[in-house]
The first five atom37 places (N, CA, C, CB, O) and aatype in JSON, in Angstrom:
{
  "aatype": [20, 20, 20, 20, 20, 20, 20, 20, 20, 20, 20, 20, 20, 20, 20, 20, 20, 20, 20, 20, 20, 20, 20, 20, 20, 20, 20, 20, 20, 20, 20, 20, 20, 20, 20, 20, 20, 20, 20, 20, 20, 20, 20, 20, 20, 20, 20, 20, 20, 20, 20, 20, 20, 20, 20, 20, 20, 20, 20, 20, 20, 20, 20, 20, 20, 20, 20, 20, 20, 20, 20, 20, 20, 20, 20, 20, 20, 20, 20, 20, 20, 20, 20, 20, 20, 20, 20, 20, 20, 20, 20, 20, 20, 20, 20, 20, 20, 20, 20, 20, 20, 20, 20, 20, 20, 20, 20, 20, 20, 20, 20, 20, 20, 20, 20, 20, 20, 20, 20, 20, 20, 20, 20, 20, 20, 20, 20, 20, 20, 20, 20, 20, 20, 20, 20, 20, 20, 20, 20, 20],
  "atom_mask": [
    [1, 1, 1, 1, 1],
    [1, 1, 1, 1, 1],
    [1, 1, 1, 1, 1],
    [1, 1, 1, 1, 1],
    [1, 1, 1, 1, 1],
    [1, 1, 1, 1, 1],
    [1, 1, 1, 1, 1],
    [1, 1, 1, 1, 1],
    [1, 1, 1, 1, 1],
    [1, 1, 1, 1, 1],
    [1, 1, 1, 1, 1],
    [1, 1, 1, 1, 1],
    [1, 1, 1, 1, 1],
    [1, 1, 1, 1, 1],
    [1, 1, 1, 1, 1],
    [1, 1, 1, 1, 1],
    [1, 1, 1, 1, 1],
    [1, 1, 1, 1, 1],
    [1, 1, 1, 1, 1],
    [1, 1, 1, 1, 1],
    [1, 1, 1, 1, 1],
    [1, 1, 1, 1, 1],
    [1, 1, 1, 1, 1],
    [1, 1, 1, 1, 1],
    [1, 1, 1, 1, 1],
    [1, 1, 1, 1, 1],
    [1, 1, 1, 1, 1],
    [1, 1, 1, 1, 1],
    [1, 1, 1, 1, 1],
    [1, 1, 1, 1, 1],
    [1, 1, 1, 1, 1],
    [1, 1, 1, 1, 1],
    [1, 1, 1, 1, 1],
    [1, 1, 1, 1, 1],
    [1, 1, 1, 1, 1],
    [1, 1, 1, 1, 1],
    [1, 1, 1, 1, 1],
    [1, 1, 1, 1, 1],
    [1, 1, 1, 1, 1],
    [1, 1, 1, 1, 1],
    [1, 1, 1, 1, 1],
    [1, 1, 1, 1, 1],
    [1, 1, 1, 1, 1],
    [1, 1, 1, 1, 1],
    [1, 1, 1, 1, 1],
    [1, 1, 1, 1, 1],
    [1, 1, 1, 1, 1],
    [1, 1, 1, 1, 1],
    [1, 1, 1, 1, 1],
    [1, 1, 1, 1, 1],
    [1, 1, 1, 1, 1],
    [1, 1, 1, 1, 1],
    [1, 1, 1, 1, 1],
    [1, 1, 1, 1, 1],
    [1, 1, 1, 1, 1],
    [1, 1, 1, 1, 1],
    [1, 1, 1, 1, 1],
    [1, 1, 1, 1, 1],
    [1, 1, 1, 1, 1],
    [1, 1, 1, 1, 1],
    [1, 1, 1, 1, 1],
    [1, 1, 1, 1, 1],
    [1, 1, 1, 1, 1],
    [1, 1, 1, 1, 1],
    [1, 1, 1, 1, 1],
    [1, 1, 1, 1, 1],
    [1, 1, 1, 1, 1],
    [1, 1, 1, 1, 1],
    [1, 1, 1, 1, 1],
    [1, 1, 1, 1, 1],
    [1, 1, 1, 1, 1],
    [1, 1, 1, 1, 1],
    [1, 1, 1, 1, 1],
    [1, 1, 1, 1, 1],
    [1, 1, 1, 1, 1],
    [1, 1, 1, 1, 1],
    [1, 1, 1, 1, 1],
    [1, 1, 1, 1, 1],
    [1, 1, 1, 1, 1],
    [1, 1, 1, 1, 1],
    [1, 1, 1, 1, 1],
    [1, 1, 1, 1, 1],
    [1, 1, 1, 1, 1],
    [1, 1, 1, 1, 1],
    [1, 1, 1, 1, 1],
    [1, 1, 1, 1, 1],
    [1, 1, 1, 1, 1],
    [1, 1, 1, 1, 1],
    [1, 1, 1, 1, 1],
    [1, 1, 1, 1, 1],
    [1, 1, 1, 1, 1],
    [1, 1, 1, 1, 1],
    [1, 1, 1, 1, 1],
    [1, 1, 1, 1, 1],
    [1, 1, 1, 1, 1],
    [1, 1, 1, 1, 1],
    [1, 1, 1, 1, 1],
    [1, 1, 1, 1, 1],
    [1, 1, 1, 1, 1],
    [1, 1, 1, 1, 1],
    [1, 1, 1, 1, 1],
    [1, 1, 1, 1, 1],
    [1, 1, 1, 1, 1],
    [1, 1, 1, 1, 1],
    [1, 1, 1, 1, 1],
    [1, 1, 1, 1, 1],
    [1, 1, 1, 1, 1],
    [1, 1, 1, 1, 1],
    [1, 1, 1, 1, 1],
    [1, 1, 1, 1, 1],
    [1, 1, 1, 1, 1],
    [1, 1, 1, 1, 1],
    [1, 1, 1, 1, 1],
    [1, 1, 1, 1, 1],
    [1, 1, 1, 1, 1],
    [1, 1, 1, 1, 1],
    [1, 1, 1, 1, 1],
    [1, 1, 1, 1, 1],
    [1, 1, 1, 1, 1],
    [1, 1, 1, 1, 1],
    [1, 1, 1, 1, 1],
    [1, 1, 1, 1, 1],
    [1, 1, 1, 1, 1],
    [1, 1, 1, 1, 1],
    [1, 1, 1, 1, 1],
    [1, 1, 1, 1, 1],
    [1, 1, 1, 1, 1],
    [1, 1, 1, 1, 1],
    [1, 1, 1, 1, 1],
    [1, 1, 1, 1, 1],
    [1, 1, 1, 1, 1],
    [1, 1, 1, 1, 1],
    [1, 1, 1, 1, 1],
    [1, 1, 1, 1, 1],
    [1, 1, 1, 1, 1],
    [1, 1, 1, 1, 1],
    [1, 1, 1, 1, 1],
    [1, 1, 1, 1, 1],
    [1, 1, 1, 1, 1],
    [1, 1, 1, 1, 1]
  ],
  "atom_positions": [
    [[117.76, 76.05, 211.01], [118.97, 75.38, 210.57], [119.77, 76.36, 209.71], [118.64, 74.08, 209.78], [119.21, 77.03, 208.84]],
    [[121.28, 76.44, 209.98], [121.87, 77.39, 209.41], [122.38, 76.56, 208.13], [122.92, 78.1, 210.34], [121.99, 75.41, 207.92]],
    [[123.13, 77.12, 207.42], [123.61, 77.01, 205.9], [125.33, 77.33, 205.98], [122.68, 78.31, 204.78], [125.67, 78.49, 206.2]],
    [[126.14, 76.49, 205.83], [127.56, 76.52, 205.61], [128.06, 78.07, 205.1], [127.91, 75.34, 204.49], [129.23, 78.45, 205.11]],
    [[127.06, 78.75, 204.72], [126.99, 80.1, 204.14], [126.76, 81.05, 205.14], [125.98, 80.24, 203.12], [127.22, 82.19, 205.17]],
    [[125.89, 80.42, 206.09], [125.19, 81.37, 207.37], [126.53, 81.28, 208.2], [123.54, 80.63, 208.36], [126.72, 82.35, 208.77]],
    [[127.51, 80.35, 208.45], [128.23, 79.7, 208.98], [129.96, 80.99, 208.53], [127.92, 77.91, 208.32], [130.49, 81.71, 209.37]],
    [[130.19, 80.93, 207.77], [131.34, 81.71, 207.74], [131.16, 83.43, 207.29], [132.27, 80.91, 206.74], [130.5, 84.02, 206.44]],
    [[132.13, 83.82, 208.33], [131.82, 85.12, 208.29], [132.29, 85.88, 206.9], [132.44, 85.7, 209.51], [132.3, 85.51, 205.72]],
    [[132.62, 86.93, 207.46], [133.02, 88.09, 206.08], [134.2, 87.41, 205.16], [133.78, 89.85, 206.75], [134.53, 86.44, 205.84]],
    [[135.03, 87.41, 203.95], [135.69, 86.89, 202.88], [136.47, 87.95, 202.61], [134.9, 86.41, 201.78], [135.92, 89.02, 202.36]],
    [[137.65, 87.85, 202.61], [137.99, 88.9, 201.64], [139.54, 88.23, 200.63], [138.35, 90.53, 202.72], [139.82, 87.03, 200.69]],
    [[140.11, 88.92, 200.04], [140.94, 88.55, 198.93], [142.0, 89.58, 199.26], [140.25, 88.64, 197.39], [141.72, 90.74, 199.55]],
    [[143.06, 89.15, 199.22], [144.34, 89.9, 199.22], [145.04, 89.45, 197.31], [145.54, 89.15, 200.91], [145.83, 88.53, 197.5]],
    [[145.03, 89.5, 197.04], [144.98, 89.7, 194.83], [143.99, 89.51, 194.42], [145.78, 88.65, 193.68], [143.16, 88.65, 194.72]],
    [[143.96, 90.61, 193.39], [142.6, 90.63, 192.25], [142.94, 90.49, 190.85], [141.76, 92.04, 192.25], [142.63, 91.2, 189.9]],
    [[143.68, 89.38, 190.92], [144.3, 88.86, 189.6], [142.79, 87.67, 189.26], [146.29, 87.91, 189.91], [141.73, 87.55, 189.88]],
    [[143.4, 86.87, 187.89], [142.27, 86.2, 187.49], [141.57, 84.8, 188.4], [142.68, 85.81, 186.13], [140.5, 84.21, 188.25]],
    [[142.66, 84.63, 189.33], [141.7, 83.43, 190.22], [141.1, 84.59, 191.17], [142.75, 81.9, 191.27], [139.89, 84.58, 191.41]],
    [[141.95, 85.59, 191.73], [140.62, 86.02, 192.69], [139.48, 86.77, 192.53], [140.94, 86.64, 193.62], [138.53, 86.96, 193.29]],
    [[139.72, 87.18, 191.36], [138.57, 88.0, 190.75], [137.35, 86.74, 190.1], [139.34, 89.16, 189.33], [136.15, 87.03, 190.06]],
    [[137.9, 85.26, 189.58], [136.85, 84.44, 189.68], [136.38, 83.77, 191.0], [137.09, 83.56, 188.83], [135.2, 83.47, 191.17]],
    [[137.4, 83.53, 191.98], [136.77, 83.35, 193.18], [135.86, 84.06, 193.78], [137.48, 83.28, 193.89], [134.69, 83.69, 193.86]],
    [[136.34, 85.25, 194.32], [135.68, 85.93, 194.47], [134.34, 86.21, 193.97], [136.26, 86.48, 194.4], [133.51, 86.51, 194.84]],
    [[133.91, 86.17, 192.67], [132.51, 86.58, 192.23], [131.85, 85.26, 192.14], [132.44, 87.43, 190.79], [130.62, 85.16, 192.12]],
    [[132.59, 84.34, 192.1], [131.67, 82.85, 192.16], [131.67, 82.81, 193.64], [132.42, 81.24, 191.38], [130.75, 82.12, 194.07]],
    [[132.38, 83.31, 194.48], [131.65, 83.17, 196.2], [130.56, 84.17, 196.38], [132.83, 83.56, 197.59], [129.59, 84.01, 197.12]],
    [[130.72, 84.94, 195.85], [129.54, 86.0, 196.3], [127.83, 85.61, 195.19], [130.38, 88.03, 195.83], [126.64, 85.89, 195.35]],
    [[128.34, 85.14, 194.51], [127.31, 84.7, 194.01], [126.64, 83.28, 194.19], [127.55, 84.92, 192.96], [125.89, 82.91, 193.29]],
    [[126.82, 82.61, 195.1], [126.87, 81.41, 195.78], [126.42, 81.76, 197.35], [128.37, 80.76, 195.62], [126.22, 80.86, 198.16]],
    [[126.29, 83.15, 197.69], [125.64, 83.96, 198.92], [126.96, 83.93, 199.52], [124.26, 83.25, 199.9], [126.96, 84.99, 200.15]],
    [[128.04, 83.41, 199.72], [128.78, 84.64, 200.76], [128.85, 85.74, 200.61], [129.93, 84.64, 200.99], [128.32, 86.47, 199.77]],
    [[129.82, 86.06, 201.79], [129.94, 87.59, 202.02], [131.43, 88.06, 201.51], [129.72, 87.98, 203.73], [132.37, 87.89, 202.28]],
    [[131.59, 88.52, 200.51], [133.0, 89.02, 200.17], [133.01, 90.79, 200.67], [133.29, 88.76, 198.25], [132.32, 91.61, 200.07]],
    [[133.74, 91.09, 201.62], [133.3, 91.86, 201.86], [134.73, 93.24, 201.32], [132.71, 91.49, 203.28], [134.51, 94.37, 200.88]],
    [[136.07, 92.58, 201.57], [137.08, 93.64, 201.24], [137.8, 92.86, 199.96], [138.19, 94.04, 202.65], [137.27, 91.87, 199.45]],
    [[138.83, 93.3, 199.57], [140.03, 93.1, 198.52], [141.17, 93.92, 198.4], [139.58, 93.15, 197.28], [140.96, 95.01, 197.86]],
    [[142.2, 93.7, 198.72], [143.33, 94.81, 198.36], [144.33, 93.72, 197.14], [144.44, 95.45, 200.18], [144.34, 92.5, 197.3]],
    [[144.97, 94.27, 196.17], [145.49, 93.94, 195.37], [146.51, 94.82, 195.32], [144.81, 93.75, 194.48], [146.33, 95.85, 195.97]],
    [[148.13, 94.68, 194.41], [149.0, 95.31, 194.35], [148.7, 96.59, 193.87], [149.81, 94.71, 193.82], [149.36, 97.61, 194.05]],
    [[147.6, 96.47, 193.21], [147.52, 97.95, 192.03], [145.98, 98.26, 192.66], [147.55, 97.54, 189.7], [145.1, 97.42, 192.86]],
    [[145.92, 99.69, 192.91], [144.54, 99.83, 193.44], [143.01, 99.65, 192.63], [144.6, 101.11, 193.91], [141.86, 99.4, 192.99]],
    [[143.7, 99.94, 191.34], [142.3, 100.01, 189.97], [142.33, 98.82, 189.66], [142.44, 100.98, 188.4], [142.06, 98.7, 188.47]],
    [[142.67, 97.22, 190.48], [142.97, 96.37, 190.78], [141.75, 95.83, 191.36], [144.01, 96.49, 191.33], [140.78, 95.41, 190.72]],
    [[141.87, 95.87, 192.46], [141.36, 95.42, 193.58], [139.74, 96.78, 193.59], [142.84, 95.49, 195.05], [138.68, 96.44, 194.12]],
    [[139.86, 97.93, 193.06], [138.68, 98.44, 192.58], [137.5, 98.15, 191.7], [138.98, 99.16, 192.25], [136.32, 98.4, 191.94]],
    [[138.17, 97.45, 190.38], [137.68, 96.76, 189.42], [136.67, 95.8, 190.35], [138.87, 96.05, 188.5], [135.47, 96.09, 190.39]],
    [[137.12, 94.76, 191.01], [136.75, 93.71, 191.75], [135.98, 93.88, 192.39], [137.43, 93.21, 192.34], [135.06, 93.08, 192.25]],
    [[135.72, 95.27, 193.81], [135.18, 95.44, 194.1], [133.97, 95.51, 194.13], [135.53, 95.69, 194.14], [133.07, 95.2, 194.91]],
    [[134.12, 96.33, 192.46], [133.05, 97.03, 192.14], [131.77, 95.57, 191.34], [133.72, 98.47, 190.95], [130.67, 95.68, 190.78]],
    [[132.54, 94.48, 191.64], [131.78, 93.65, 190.57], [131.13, 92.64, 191.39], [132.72, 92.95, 189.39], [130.6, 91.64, 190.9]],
    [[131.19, 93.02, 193.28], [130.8, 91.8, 193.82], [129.97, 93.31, 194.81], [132.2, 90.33, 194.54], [130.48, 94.34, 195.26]],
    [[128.35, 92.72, 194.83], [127.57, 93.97, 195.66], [128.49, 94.0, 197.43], [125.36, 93.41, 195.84], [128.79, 93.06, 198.17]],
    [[128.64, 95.14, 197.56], [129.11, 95.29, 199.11], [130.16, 95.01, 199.62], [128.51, 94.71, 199.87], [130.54, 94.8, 200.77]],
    [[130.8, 95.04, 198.2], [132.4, 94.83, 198.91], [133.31, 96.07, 198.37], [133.25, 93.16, 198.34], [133.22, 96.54, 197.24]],
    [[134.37, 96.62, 199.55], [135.04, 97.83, 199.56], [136.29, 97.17, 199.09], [135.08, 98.7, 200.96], [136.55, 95.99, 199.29]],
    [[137.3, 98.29, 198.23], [138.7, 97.97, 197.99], [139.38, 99.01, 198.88], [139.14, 98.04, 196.41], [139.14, 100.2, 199.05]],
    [[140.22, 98.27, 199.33], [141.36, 98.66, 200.26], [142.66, 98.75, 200.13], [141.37, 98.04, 201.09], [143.25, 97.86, 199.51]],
    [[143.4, 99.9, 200.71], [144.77, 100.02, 200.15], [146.07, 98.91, 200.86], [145.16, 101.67, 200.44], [147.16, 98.37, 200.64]],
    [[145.38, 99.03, 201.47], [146.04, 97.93, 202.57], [145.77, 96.3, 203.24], [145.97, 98.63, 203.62], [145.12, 96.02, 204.26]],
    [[146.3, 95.63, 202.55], [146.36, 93.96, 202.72], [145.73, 93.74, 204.43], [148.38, 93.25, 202.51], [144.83, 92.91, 204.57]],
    [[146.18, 94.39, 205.49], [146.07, 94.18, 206.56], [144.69, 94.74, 207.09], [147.17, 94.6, 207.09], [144.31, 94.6, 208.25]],
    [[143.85, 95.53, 205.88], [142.78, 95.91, 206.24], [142.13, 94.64, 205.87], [142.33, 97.19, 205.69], [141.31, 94.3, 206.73]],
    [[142.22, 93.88, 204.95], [141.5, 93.17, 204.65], [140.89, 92.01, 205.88], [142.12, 92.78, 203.57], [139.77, 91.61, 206.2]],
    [[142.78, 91.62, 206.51], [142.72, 90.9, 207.75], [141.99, 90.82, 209.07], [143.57, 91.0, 208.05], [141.63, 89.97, 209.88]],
    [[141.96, 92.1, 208.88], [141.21, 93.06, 210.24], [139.72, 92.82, 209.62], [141.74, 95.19, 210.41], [138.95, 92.71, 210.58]],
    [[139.39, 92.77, 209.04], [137.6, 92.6, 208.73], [137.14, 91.6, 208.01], [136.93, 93.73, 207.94], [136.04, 91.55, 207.45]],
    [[138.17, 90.58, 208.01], [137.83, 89.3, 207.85], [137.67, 88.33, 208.43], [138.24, 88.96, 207.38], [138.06, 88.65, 209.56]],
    [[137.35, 87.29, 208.48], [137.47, 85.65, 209.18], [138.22, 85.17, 207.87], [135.69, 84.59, 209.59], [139.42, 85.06, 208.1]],
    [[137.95, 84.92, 206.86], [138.48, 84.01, 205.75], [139.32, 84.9, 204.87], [137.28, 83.29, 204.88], [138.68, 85.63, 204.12]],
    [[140.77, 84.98, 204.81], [141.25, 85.68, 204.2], [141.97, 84.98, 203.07], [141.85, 86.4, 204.95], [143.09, 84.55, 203.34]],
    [[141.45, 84.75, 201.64], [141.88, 84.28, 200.4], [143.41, 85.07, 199.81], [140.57, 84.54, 199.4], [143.22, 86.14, 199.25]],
    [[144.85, 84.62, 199.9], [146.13, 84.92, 199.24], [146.08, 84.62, 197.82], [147.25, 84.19, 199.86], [146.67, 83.58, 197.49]],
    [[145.43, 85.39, 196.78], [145.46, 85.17, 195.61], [146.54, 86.12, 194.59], [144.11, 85.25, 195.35], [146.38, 86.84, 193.61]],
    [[147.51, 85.75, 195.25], [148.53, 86.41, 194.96], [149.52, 85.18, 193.99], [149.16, 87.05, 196.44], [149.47, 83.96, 194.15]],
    [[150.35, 85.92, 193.01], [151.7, 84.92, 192.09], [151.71, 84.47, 193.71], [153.63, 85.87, 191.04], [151.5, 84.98, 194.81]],
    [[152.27, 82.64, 192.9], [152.88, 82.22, 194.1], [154.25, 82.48, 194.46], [152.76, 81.01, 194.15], [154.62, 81.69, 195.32]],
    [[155.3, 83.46, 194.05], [156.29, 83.64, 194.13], [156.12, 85.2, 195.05], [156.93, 83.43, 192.77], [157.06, 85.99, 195.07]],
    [[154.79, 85.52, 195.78], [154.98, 86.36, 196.2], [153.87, 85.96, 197.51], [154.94, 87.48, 195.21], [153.04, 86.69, 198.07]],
    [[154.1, 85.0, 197.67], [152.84, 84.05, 198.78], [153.77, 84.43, 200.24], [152.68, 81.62, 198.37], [153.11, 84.89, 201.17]],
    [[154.82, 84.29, 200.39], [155.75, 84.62, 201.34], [155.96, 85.27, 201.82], [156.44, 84.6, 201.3], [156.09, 85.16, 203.04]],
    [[156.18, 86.76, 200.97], [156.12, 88.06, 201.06], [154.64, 88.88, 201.45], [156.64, 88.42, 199.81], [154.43, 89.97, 201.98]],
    [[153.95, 88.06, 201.04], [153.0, 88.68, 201.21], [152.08, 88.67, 202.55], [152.46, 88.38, 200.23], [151.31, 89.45, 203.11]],
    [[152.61, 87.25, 202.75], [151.98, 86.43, 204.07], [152.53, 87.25, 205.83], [152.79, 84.45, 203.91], [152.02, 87.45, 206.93]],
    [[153.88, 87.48, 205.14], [154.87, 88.32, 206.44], [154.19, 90.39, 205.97], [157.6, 87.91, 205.91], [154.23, 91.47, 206.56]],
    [[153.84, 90.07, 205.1], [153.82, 91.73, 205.52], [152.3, 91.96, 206.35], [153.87, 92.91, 203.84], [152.26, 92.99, 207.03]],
    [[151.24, 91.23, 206.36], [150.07, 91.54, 206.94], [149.92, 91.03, 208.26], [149.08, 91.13, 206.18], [150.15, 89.86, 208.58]],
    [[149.5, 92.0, 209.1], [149.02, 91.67, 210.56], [148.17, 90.93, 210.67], [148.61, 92.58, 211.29], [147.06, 91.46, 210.62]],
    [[148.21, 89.0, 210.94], [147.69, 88.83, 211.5], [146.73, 88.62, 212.59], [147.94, 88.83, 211.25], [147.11, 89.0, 213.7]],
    [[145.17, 87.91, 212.47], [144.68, 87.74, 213.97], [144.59, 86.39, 214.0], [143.26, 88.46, 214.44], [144.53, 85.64, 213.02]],
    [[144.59, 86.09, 215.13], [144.18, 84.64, 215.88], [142.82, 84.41, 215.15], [143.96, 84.71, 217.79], [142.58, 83.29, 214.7]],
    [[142.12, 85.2, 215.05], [140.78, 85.02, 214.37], [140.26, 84.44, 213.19], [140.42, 85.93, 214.22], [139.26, 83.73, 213.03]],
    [[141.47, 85.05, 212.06], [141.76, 84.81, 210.92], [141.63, 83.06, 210.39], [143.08, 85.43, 210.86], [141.96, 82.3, 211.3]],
    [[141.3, 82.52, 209.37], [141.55, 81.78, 208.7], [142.07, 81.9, 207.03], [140.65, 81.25, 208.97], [141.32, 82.24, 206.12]],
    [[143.56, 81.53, 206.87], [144.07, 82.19, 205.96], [144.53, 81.08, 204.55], [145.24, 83.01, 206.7], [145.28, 80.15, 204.86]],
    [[144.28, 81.15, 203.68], [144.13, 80.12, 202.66], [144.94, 80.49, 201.21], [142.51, 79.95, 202.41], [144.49, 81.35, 200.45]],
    [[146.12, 79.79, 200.94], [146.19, 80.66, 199.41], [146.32, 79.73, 198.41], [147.5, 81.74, 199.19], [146.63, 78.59, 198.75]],
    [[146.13, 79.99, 197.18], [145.65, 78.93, 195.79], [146.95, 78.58, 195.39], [144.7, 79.69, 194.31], [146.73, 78.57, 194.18]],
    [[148.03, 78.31, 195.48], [148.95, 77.49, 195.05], [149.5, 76.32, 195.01], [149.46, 77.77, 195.19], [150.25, 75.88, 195.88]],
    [[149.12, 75.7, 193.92], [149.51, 73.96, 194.15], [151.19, 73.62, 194.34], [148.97, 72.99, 192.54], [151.5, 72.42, 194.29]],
    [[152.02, 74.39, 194.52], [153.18, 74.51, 194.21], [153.65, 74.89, 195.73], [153.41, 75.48, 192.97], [154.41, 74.1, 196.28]],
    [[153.3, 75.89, 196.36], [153.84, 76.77, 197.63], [153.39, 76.18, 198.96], [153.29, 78.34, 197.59], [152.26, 76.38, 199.42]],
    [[154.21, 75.54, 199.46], [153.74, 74.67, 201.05], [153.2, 75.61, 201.81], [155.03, 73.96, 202.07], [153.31, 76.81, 201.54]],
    [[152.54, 75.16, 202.85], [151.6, 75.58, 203.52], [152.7, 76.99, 204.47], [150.78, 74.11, 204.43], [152.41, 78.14, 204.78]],
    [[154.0, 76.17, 204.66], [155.0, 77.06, 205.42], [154.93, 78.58, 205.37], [156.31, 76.75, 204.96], [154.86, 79.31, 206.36]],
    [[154.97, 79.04, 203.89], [154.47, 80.7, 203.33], [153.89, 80.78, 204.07], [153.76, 81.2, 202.06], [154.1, 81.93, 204.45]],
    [[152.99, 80.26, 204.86], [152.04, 81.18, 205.74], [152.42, 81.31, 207.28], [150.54, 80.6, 205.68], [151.68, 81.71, 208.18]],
    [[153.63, 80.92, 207.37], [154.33, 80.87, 208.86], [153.59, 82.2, 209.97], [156.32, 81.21, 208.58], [153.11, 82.18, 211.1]],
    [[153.81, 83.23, 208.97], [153.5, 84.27, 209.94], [152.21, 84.34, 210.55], [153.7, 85.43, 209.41], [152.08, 84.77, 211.7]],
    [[150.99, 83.85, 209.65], [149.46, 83.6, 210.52], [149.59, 83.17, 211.17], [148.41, 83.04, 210.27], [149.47, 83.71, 212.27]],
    [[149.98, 81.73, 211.03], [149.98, 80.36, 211.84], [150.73, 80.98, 213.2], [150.96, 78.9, 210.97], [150.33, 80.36, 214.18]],
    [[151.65, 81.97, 213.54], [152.61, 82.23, 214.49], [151.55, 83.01, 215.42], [154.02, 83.06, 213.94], [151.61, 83.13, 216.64]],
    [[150.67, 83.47, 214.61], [149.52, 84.64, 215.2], [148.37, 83.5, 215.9], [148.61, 85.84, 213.6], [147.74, 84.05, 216.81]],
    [[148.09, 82.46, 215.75], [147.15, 81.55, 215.98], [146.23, 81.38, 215.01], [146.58, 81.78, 217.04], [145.3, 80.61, 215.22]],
    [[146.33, 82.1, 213.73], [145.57, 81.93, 212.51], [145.83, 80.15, 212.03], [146.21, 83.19, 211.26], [146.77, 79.35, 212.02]],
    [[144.24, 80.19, 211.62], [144.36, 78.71, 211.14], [144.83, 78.91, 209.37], [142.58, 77.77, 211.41], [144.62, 79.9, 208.67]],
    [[145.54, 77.56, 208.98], [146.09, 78.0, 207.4], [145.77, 77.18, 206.49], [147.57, 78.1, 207.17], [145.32, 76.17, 207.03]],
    [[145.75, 77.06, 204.97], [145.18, 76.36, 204.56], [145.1, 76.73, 202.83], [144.1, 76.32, 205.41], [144.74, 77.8, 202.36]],
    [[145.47, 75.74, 202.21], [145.15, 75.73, 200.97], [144.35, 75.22, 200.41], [145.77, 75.52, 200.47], [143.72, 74.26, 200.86]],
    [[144.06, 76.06, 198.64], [143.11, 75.91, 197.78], [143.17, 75.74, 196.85], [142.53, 76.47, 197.69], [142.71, 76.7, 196.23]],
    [[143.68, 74.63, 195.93], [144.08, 74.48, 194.91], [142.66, 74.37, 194.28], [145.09, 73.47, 194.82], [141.65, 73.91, 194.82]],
    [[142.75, 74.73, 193.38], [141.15, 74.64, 192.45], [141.45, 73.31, 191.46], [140.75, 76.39, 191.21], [142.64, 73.13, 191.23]],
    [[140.59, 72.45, 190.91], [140.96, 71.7, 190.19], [140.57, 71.89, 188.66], [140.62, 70.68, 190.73], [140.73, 71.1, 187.73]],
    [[139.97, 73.27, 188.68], [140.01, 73.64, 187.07], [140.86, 74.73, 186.71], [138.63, 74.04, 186.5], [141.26, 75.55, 187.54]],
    [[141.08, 74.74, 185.79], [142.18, 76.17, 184.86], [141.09, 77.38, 185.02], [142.6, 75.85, 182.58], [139.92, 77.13, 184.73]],
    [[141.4, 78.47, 185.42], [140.97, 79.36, 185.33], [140.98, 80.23, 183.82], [141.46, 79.78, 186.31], [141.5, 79.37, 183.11]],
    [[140.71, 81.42, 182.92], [140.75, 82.17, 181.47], [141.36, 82.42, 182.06], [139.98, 82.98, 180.59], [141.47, 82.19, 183.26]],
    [[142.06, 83.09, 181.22], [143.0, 84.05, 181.04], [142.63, 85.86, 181.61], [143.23, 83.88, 179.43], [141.69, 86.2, 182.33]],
    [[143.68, 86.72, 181.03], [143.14, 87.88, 181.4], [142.36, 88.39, 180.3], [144.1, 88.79, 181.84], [142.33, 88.32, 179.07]],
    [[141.68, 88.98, 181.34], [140.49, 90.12, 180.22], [138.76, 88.74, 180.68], [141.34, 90.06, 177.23], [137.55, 88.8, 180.51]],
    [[139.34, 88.14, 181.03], [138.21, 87.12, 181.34], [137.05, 88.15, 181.74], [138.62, 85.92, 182.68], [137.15, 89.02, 182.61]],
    [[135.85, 87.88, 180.87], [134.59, 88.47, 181.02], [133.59, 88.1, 182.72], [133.8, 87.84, 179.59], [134.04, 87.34, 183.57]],
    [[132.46, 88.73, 182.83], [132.0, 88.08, 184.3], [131.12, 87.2, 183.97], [131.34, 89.03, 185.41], [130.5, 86.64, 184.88]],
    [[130.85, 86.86, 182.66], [130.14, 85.77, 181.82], [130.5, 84.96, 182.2], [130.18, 85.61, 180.58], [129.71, 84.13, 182.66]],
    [[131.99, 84.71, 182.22], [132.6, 82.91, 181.8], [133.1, 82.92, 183.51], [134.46, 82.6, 180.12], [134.04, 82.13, 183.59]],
    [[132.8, 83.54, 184.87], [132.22, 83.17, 185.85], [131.75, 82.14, 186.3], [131.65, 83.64, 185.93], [130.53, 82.19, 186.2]],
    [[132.28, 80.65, 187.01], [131.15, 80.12, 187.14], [130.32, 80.13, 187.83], [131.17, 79.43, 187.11], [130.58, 80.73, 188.88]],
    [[128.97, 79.57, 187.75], [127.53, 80.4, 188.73], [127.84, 79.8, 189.7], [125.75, 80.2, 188.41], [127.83, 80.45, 190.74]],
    [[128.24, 78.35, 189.76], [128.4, 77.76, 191.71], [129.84, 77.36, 191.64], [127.22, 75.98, 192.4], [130.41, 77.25, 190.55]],
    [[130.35, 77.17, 192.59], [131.68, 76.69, 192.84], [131.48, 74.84, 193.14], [132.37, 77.69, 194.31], [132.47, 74.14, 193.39]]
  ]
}
């Protein structure tokens, strides 16, 4: 019997701001697979990397796409739009971003690719910056 975990493939994060840098390490520590991250700033999305075992930072958003199934938009939501049209989608893709505010539409360009879309609003406040990997939570 497989595990909802056995079940979805590789993860990755397009921002390594403070929700994806807590997403991110509360998925990987919960056994997925986070496997890439690209963020605007590379010592960004390096930081992050370096804090979840086996996952590479990438300079490029569209790398992330390409070696993902689940691709997390943890990007300002004022840049969910922009961000959504600059990466090459796949049909493969399932693409999700955390804004309670930004309709699902921002993601026109997956959805045009056959990517499935989908939001994630979290229902707790995330710290602030500088947030330690302490105050992490252990399960989602």
């Amino acid at each position: 019997m497989t595990s909802a975990v056995d079940d979805i493939g590789p993860i990755g994060f397009i921002g390594a701001g403070t929700v994806g840098t807590i997403l991110g390490i509360a998925l990987s520590r919960s056994g997925y697979r986070v496997s890439k991250v690209a963020s605007r700033t590379r010592d960004s999305a390096d930081t992050l990397a370096t804090a979840i075992p086996g996952c590479d930072a990438v300079s490029d958003p569209t790398e992330v796409a390409d070696a993902c199934d689940l691709v997390f938009l943890t990007v300002p939501d004022d840049a969910i739009r922009e961000v959504a049209a600059s990466v090459r989608w796949r049909a493969a893709n399932a693409v999700v971003h955390c804004s309670g505010a930004t309709p699902l539409e921002a993601l026109a360009p997956a959805l045009n690719t056959g990517a499935v879309s989908g939001a994630f609003h979290p229902l707790q406040t995330f710290a602030g910056e500088g947030a330690g990997s302490d105050e992490v939570p252990s399960t989602l």
